[in-house]
C-alpha positions as CSV (number, residue, x, y, z in Angstrom):
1,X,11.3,1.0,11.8
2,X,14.1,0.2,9.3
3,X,13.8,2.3,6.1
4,X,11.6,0.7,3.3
5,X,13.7,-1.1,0.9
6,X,15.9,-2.4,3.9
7,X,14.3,-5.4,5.4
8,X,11.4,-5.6,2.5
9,X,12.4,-5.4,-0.8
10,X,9.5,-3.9,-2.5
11,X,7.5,-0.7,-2.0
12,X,4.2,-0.1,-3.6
13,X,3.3,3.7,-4.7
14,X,0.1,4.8,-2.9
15,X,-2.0,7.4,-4.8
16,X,-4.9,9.7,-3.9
17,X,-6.5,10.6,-7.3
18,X,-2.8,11.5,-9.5
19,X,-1.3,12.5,-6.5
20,X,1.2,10.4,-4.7
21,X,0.9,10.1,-0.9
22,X,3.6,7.5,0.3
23,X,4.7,4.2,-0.2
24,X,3.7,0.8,1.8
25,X,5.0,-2.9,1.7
26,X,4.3,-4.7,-1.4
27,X,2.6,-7.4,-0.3
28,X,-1.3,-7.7,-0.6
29,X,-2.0,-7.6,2.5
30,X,0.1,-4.8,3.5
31,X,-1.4,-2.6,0.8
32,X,-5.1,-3.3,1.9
33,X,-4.2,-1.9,5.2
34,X,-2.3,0.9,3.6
35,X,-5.3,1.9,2.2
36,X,-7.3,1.5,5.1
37,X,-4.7,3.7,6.7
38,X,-4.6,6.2,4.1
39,X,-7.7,6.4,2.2
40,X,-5.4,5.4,-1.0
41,X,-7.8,5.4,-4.2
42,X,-4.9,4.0,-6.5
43,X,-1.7,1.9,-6.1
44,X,1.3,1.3,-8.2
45,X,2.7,-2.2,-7.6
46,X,5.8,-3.3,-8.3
47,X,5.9,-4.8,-11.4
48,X,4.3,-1.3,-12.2
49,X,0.6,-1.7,-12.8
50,X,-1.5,0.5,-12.0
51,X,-4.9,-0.6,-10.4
52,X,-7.6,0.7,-8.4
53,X,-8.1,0.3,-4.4
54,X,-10.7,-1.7,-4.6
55,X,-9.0,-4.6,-5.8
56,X,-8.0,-5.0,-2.0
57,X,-11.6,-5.0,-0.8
58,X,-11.9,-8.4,-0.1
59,X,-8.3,-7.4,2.1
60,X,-9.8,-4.8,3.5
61,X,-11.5,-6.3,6.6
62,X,-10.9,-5.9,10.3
63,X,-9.2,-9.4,10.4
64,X,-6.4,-8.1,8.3
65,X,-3.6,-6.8,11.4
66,X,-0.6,-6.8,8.9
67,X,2.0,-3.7,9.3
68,X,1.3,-1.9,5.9
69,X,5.0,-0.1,6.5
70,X,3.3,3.0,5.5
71,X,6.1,5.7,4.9
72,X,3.9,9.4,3.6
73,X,5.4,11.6,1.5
């Protein structure tokens, strides 16, 4: 896979607790699968906010097959 920031142009900081763990795609559904993935409690989107995983629940279903583009740190 092509580095982050190559063929998508945003990244989205994944966080457990203050800790930063890696970075995903920054699209919704790629972070709800990041999560899922990671057991992310906290993600930094792009714009910079700052919100809790569980704004992806609704994402967060077995339907959702997107490549998060999870890169850990």
């Amino acid at each position: 896979m092509k580095k982050l920031g190559t063929v998508y142009p945003y990244k989205a900081r994944l966080y457990k607790g203050k800790k930063e763990i890696g970075y995903c795609i920054d699209t919704p559904n790629a972070i709800a699968k990041a999560i899922m993935e990671t057991g992310a409690t906290m993600v930094k989107e792009y714009l910079g906010h700052i919100v809790l995983a569980s704004k992806y629940a609704d994402r967060m279903q077995s339907w959702n097959t997107c490549i998060s583009g999870v890169i850990l740190k």
